[in-house]
C-alpha distance (Angstrom), angle and dihedral (degrees) to the residues before:
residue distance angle dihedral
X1 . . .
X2 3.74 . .
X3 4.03 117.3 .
X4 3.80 95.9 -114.2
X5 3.75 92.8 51.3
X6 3.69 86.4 62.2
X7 3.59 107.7 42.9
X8 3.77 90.9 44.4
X9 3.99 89.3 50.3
X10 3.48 89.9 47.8
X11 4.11 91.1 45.7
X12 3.81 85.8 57.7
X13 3.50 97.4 55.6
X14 3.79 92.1 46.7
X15 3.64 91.8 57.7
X16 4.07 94.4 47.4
X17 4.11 84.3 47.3
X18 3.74 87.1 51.7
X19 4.01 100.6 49.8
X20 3.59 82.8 50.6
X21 3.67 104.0 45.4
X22 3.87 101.4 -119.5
X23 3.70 121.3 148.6
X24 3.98 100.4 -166.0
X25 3.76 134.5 13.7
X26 3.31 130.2 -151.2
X27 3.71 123.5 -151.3
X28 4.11 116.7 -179.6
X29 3.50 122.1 -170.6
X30 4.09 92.7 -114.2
X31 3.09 138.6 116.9
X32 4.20 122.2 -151.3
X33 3.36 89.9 -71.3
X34 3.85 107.3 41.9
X35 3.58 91.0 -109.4
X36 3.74 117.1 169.3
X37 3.67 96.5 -141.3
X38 4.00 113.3 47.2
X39 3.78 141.5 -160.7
X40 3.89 109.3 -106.4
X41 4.03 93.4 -111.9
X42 4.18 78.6 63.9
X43 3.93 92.4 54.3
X44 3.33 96.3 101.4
X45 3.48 99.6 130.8
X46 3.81 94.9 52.3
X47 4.06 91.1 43.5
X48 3.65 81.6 60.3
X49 3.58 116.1 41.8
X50 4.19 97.3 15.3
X51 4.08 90.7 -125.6
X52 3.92 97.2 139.5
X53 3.65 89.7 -167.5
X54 3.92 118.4 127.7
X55 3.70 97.4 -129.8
X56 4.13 130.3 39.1
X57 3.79 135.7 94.4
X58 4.16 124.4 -128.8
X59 3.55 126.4 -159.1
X60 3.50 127.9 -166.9
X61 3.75 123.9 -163.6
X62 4.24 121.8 161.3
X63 3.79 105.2 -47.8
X64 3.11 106.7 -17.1
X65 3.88 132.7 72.5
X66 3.97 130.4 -167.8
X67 4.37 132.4 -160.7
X68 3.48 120.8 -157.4
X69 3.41 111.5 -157.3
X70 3.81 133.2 156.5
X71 4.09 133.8 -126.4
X72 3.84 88.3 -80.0
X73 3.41 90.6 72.9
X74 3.52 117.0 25.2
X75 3.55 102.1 117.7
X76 3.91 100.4 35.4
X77 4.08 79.1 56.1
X78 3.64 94.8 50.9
X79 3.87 86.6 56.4
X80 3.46 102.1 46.7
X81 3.56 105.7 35.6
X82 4.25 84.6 54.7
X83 3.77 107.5 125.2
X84 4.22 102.0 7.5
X85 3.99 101.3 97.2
X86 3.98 92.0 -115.7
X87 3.62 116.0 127.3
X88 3.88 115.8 -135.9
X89 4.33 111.2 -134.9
X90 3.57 103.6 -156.3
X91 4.14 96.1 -145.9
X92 3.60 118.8 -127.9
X93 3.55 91.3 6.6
X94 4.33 118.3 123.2
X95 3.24 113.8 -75.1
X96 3.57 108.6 -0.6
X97 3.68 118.0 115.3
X98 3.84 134.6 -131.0
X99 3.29 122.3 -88.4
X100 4.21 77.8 -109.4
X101 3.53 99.8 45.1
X102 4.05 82.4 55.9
X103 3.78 94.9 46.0
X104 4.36 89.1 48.6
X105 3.82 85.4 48.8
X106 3.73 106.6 49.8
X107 3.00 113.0 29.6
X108 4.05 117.1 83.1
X109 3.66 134.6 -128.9
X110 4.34 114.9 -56.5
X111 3.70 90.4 -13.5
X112 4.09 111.9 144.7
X113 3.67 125.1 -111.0
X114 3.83 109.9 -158.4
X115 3.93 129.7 -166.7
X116 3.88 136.3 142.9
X117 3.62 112.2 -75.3
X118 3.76 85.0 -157.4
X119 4.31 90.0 65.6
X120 3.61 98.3 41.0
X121 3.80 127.4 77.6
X122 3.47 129.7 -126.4
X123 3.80 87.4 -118.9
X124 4.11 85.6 57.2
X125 3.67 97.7 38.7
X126 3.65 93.8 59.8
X127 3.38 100.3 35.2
X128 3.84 87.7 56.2
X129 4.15 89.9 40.6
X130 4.25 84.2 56.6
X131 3.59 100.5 50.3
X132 3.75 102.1 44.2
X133 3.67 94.9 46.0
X134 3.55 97.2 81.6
X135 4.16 91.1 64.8
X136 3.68 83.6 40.3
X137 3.77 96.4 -117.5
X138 3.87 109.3 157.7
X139 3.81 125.6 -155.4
X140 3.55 134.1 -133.2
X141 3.84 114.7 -152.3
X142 4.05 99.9 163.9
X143 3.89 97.8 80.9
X144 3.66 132.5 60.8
X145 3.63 106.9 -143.3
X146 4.08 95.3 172.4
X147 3.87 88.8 61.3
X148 3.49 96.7 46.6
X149 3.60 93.2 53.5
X150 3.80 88.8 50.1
X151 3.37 129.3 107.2
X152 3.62 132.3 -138.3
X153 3.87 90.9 -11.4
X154 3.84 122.6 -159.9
X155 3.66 112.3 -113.4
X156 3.98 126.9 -115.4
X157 3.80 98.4 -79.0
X158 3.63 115.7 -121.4
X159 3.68 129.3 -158.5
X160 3.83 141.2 161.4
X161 3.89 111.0 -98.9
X162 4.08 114.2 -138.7
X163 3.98 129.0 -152.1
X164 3.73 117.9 -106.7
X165 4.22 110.0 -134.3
X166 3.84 104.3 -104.9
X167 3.84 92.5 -152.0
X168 3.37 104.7 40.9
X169 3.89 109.0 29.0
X170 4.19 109.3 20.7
X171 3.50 96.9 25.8
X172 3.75 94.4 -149.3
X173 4.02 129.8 61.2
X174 3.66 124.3 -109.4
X175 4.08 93.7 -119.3
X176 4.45 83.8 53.7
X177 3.84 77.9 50.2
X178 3.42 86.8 54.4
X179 3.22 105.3 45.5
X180 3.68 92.2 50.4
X181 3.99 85.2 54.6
X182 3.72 94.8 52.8
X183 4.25 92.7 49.3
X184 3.68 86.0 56.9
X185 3.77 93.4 47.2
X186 4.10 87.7 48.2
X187 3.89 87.7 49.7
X188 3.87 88.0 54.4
X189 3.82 91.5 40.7
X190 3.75 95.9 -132.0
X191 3.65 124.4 123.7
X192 3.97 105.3 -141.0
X193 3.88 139.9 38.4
X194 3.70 115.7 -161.8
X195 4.03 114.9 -163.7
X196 3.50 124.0 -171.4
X197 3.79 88.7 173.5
X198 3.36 114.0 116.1
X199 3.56 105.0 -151.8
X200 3.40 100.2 48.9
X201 3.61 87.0 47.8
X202 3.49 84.7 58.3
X203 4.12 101.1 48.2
X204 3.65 89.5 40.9
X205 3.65 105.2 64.6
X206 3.65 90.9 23.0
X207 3.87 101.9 -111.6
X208 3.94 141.7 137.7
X209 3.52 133.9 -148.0
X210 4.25 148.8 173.9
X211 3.89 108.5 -150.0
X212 4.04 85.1 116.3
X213 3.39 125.4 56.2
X214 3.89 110.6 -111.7
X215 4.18 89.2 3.0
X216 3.40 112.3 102.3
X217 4.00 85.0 -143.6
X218 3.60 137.7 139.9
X219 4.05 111.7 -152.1
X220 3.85 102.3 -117.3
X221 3.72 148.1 133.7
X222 4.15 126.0 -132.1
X223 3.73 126.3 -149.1
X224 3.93 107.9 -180.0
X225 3.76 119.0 -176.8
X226 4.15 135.9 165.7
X227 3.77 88.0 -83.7
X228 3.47 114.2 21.5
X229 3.48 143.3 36.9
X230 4.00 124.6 -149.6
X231 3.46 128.4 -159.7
X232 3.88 121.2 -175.4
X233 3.79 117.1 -159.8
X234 3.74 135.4 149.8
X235 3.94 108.7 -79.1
X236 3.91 84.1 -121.3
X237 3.43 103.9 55.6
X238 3.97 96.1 55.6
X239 4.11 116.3 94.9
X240 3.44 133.5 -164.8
X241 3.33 85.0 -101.4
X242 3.63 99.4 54.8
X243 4.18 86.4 45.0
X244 3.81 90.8 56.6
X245 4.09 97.5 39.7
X246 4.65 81.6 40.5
X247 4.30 85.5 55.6
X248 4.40 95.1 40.6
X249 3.99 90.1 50.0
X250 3.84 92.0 51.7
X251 4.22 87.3 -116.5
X252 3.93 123.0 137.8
X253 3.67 111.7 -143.4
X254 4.35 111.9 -145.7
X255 3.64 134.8 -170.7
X256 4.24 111.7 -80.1
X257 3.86 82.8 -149.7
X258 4.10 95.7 60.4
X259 4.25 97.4 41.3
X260 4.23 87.7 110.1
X261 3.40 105.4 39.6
X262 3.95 90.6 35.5
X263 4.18 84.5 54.7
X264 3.83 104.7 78.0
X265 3.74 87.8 53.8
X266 3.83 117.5 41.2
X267 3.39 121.7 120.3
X268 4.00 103.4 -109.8
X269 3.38 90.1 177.7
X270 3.74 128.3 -148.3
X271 3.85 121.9 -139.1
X272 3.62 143.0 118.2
X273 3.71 115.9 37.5
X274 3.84 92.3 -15.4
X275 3.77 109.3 92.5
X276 4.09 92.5 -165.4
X277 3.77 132.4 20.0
X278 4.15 104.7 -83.6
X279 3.75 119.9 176.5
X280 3.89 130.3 -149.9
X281 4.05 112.4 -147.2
X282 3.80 127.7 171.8
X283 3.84 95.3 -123.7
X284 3.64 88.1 -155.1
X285 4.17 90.5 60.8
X286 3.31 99.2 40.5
X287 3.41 130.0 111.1
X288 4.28 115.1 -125.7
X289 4.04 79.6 -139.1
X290 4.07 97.2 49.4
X291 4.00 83.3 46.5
X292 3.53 89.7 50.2
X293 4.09 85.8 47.6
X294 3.79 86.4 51.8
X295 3.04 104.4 55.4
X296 4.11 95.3 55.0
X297 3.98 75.7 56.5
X298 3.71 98.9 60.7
X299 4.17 89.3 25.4
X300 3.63 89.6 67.5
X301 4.13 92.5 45.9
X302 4.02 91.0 41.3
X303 4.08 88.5 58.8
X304 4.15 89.3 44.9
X305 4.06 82.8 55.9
X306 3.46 102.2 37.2
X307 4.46 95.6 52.2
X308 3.91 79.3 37.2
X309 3.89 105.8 56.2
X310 4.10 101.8 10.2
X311 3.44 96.4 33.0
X312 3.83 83.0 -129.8
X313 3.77 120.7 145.1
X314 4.25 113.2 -164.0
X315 3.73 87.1 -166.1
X316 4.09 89.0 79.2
X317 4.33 98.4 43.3
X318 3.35 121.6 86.5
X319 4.13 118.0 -88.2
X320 3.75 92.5 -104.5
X321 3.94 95.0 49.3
X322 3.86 95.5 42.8
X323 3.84 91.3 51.4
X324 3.99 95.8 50.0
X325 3.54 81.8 50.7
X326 3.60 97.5 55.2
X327 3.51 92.7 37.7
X328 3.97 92.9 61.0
X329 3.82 85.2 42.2
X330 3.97 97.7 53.1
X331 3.59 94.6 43.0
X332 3.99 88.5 64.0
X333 3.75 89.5 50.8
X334 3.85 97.4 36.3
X335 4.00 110.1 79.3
X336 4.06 114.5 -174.2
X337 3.45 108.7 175.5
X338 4.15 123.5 132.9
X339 3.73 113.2 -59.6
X340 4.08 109.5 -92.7
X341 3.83 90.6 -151.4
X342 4.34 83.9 67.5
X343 3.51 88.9 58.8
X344 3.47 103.0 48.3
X345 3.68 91.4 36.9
X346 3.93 90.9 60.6
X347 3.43 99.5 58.6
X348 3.92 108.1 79.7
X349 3.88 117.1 -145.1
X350 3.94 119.1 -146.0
X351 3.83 102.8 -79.9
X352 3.63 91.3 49.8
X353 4.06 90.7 40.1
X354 3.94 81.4 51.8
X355 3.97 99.9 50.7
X356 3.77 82.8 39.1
X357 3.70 97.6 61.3
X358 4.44 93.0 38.0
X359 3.51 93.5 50.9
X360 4.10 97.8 44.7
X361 3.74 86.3 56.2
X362 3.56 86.9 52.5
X363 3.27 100.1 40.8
X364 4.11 83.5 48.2
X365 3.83 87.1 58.9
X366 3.39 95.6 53.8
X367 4.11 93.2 53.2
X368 3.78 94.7 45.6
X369 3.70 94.6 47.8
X370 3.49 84.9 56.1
X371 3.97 89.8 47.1
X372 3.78 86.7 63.3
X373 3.72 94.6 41.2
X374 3.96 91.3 54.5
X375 3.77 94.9 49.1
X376 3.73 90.7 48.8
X377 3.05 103.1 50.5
X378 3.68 95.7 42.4
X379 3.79 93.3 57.5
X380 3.47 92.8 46.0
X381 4.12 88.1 56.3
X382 3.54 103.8 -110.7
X383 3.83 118.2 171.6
X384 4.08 102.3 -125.4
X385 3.53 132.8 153.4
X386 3.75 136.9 -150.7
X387 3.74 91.5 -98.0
X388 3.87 94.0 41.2
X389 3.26 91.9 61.4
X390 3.96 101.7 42.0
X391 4.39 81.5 50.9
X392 4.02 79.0 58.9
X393 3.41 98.0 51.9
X394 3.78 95.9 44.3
X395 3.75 92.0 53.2
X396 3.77 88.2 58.8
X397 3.23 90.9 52.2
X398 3.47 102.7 52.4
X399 3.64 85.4 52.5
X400 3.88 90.3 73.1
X401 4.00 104.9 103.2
X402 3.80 98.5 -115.8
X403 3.10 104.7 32.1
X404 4.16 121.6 140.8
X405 3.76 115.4 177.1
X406 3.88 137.9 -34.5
X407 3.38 115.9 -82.5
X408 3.55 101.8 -132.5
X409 4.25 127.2 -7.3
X410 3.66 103.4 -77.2
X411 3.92 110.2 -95.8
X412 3.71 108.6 -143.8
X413 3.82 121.2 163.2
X414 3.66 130.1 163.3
X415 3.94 122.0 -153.5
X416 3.55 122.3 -26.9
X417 4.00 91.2 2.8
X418 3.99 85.2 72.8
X419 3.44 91.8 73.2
X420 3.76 90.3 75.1
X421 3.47 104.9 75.9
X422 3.31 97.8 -151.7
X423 3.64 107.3 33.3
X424 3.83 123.1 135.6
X425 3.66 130.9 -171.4
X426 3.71 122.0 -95.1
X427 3.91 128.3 -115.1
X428 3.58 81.9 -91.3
X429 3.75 108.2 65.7
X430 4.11 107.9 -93.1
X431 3.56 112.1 -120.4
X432 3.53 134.7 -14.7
X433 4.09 106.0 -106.6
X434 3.75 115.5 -123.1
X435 3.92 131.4 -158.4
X436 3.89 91.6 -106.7
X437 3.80 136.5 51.8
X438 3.66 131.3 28.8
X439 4.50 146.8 -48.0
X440 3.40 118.2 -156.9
X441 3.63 108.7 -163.0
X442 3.78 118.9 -176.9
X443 3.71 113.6 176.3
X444 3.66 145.1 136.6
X445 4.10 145.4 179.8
X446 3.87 135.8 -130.1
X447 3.94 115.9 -125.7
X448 3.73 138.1 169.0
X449 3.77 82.4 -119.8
X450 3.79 88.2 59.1
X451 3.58 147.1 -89.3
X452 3.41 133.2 -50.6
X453 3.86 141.1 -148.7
X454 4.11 131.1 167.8
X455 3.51 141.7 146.6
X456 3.81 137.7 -151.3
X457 3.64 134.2 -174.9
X458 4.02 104.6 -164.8
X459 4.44 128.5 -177.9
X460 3.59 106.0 -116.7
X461 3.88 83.2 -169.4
X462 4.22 135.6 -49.5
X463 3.55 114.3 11.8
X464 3.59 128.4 174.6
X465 3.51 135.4 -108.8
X466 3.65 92.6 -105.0
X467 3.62 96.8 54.2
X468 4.06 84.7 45.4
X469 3.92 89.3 49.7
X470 3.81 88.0 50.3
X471 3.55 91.7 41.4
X472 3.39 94.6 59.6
X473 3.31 107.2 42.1
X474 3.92 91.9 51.3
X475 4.45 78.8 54.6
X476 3.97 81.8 52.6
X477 3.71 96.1 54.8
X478 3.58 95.6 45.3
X479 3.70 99.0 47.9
X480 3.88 91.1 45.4
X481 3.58 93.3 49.7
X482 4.39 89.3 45.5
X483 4.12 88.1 53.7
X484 3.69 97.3 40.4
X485 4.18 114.1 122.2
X486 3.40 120.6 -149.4
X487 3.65 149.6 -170.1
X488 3.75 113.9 -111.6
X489 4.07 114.5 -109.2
X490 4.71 81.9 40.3
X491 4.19 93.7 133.7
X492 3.57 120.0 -157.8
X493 3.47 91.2 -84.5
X494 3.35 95.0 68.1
X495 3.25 103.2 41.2
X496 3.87 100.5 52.4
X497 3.21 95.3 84.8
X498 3.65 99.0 77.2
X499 3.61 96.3 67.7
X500 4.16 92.2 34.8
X501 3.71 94.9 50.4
X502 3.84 94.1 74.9
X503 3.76 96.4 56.8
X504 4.14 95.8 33.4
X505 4.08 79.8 58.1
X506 3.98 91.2 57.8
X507 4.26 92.1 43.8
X508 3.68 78.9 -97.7
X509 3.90 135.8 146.4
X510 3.95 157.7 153.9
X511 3.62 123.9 -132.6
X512 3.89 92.4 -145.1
X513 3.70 130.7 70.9
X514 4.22 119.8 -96.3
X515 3.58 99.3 -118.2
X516 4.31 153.8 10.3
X517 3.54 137.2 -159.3
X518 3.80 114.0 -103.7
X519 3.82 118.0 -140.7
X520 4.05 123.5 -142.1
X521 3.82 107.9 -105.8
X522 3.92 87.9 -21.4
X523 3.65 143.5 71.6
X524 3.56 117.6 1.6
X525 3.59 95.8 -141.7
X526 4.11 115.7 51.6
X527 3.30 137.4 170.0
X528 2.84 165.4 -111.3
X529 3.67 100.3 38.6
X530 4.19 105.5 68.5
X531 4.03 129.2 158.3
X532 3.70 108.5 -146.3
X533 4.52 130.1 120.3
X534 3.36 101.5 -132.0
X535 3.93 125.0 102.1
X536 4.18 102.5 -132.7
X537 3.71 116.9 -162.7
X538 4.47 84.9 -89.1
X539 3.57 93.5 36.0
X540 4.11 109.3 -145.3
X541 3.67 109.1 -111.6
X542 3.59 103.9 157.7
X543 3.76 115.5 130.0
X544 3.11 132.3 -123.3
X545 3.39 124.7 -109.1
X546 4.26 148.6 -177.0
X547 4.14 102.2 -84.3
X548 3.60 94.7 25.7
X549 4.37 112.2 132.1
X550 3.76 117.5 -139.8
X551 3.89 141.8 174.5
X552 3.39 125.1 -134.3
X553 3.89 114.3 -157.2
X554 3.79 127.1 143.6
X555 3.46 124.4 158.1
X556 3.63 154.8 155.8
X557 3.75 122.6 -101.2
X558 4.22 124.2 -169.8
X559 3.72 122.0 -176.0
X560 3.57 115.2 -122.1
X561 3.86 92.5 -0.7
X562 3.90 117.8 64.8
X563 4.30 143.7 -55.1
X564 3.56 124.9 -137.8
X565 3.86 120.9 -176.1
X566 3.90 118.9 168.0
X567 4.07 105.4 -163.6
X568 3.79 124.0 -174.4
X569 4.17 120.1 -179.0
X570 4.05 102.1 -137.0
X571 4.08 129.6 -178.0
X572 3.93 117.7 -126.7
X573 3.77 103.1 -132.6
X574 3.65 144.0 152.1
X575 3.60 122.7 -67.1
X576 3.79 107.2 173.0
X577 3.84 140.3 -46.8
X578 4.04 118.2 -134.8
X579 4.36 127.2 149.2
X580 3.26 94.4 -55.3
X581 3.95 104.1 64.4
X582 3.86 125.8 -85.9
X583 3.87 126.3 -58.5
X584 3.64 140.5 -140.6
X585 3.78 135.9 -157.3
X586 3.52 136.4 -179.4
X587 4.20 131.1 -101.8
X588 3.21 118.7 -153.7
X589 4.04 112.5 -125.3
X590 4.14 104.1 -179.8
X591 4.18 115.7 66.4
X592 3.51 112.7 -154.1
X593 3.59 136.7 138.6
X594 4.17 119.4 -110.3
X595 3.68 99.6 -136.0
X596 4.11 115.2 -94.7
X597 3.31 87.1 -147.6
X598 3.77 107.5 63.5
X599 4.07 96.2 39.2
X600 3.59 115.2 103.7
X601 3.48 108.0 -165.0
X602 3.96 101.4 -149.0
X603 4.05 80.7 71.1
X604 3.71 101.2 62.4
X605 3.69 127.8 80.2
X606 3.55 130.5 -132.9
X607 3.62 90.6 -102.2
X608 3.59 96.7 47.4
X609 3.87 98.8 46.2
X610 3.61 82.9 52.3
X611 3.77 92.3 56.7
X612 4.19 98.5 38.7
X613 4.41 89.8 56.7
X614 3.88 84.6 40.6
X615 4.06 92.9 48.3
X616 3.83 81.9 34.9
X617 3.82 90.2 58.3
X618 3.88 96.7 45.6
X619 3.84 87.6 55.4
X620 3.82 97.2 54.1
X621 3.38 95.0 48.7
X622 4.03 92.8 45.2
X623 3.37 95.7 44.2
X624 3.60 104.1 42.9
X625 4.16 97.3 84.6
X626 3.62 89.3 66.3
X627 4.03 103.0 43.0
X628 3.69 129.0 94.3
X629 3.39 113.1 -127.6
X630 3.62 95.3 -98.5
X631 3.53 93.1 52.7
X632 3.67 87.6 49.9
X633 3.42 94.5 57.8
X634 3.52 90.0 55.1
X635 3.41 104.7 51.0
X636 3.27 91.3 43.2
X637 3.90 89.2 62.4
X638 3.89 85.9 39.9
X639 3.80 94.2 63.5
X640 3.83 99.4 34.7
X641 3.64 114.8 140.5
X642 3.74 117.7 -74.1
């Protein structure tokens, strides 16, 4: 973005913040879900600051401006925040302070700190309410200064949500969904879940959606109680067919539009085992506004029991007793814990295992004919370009029968653009591709047969040793981590150490974690199973377990020289159960060929070189079906035996 787009952006806002007396904004990249990809009307942050990035948070307060962004994107920040005034914090780097640490620091004594209650979590908004209390700075979450300052904003999309085939994609009905949902809530004793996560939402009742680009979701809020089921979407994105499917599965479809204000006074009922209305949220998912909602909800109910049993009206104490009162009251009746539908969502059942499996080797096809097609036409001097050659590989996708959407814009960078991890050509091409060096293509496609996820780093000519070195040792880590065995209850915390330990052994790392969930025919990255060192703030201890999906992608990343990341989709299952308790390994789901050409076999280990012509075998004979014969050929030299 050009430096006078910023700075007059930025200008803007300060004016709106100074007619309405705030000192700092803050502008997350969220949506009203805490999605991690966004709708553009949500894109505040990047209108702002020009960081195209899908995660980081900006604040704005008087002159000066601040990004938060984390390892991922350090040096695609550096770039595009060049000439706008906004300082980049490089989290967990030395020295540089939290985005709260910065907040406590500058901002004086009972100033206001505004930001969209809508964007923020409950988990943020209260963490942020805590710290800045002591210097008596108050927030203001009801107004959303960022929008108002923005010009020409895109509207809320809207599109038509469609059903997703019980028998032959999901593999289980929505009311089974349900029913699971409601055990869960009866082991909890609470009588409603409220999910403002949209893929759940999705995978729970069995739906699909388009309101974000590369997400098959629909925007849309879930309240699910013993009796009733509500689903919140925007009036037009529900069909006929959705109304008639909505009335068979026992689910009452709302207005999107009236979620907040309907909040405060839905009828959570009690009943059953639960003695008064409690309510289960995933703190992380929920929005500081629909807590705020909530708690009028229970606030109401809590007076009702408190005149009732303790003859004990708030209405008569003074402000400060009444709300400690309330507070102790709604945090008996409030339970945040993760959401249960993420768990049950990420472990696949056998139809979705099966479409899983078909349309990775698929998928596979369509990578490593365009493998072959790359190296061809680069030694035959053809004039491509990093996008030219992601448009190829898109239009092979697309060719694939069931195919829906990609999963996420193609990422294809050649030589010292790999090293951003999330870079993406521009409108105008990328770079020119030259008969030496290295692409990194990382790419993947939306089915009904599932989602998909891989990446290949492929020798468009010479390379050097070092880039062969790195190569390899990124080919190491992946293919240690893909044969690893493990006891069951291992997290990803434990086990990321198979595919780090290569590269920590060489003074080697990769400021990213090793591996995400992959959803079925929805967001490429899912929780809650993750494989990554690191202790976050909620530290990831979910276990693994047999149906879980995973990626596998370290790699090696060199400012101003090259990147390299090899990543492989695999399927936790069970491997055998003896004395000591049962254990699980992992199957590998995407079929691609490592390139020949950047291994250098004095790297690998016994172990490892036993894996690659193993994995190397597997992919031959997958593959083969959908190869020409000069493809064949190819691959078949490709994957020889090393």
């Amino acid at each position: 973005m050009a430096e006078n787009q910023c700075v007059a952006r930025l200008a803007a806002l300060r004016k709106t913040m100074e007619r309405s007396g705030a000192d700092t904004v803050l502008i997350p990249t969220a949506d009203y879900h805490n999605s991690e990809y966004v709708a553009d009307c949500f894109k505040a942050r990047e209108y702002y600051s020009g960081f195209t990035g899908s995660a980081g948070t900006l604040a704005v307060r008087g002159n000066e401006a601040a990004l938060w962004a984390d390892g991922r994107y350090f040096i695609q920040a550096e770039h595009e925040l060049e000439g706008s005034g906004i300082t980049l914090m490089k989290m967990g780097e030395p020295g540089v302070p939290t985005l709260y640490e910065w907040l406590k620091d500058h901002m004086p004594e009972k100033s206001v700190l505004f930001f969209d209650g809508r964007c923020i979590t409950k988990a943020e908004g209260e963490k942020l309410s805590h710290l800045l209390a002591g210097k008596g700075i108050s927030i203001r979450a009801d107004l959303d200064l960022a929008g108002d300052a923005w010009e020409n904003r895109p509207a809320l999309p809207e599109h038509a949500v469609f059903l997703l085939d019980a028998e032959k994609y999901a593999g289980e009905t929505a009311v089974s969904k349900l029913e699971r949902l409601r055990a869960r809530m009866k082991e909890k004793n609470v009588s409603a879940y409220v999910s403002s996560k949209l893929d759940e939402i999705m995978w729970l009742f069995n739906i699909r959606g388009n309101d974000v680009e590369c997400n098959p979701v629909a925007l849309s809020y879930a309240v699910v109680t013993k009796e009733t089921a509500l689903l919140y979407l925007q009036d037009a994105e529900v069909t006929k067919d959705l109304s008639d499917y909505a009335g068979a599965c026992g689910i009452t479809l709302q207005s999107y539009g009236n979620f907040l204000s309907d909040l405060p006074k839905l009828p959570l009922e009690s009943g059953g085992e639960c003695e008064e209305v409690r309510i289960w949220i995933d703190p992380d998912y929920t929005s500081y506004a629909v807590y705020q909602g909530l708690l009028q909800n229970l606030d109401r109910g809590i007076d009702r029991k408190l005149r009732k049993k303790e003859n004990l009206d708030l209405s008569v104490l003074p402000s400060a007793a009444a709300a400690k009162i309330r507070a102790e009251e709604e945090k008996k009746l409030l339970v945040e814990t993760p959401s249960p539908v993420d768990y049950m969502k990420s472990i696949r059942n056998e139809t979705e295992i099966r479409n899983f499996r078909d349309i990775y080797v698929e998928d596979s096809a369509a990578l490593t004919k365009f493998i072959y097609w790359l190296k061809k036409s680069m030694k035959e001097g053809a004039e491509l370009t990093e996008g030219s050659a992601a448009s190829y590989l898109d239009k092979l996708r697309a060719g694939i029968s069931d195919y829906v959407e990609l999963s996420f814009p193609t990422i294809s960078a050649y030589g010292s653009n790999a090293a951003m991890m999330h870079y993406e050509p521009g409108a105008d091409g990328g770079a020119k591709l030259s008969p030496e060096g290295m692409l990194l293509v990382d790419s993947g496609g939306h089915y009904l047969r599932g989602t998909t996820d891989v990446t290949r780093t492929m020798s468009v000519g010479p390379v050097t040793e070092k880039m062969r070195r790195s190569y390899t040792l990124t080919a190491v880590s992946q293919l240690q981590l893909m044969g690893t065995v493990f006891l069951k209850g291992c997290s990803g915390m434990a086990l990321d150490i198979m595919a780090r330990e290569p590269m920590w052994e060489n003074g080697m790392d990769y400021k990213c974690g090793t591996g995400h969930g992959i959803g079925y025919l929805l967001n490429v990255h899912e929780g809650p199973q993750t494989i990554r060192w690191r202790v976050r703030e909620k530290a990831d201890s979910t276990p693994f377990a047999a149906g879980m999906v995973v990626s596998d992608e370290p790699g090696v990343y060199r400012e101003g020289e090259y990147g390299i990341r090899i990543e492989t989709i695999l399927l936790c299952r069970e491997w055998k159960t003896t004395p000591d308790g049962t254990f699980l390994c992992f199957e590998p789901l995407t079929f691609a060929p490592l390139d020949r050409d950047l291994i250098d076999p004095s790297v690998l280990t016994p172990h490892t070189r036993s894996l690659l012509n193993q994995y190397h075998k597997e992919v031959v004979e997958k593959l083969s079906p959908y190869l020409n014969e000069e493809e064949k050929a190819w691959l078949v030299r490709e994957c020889a035996e090393i």
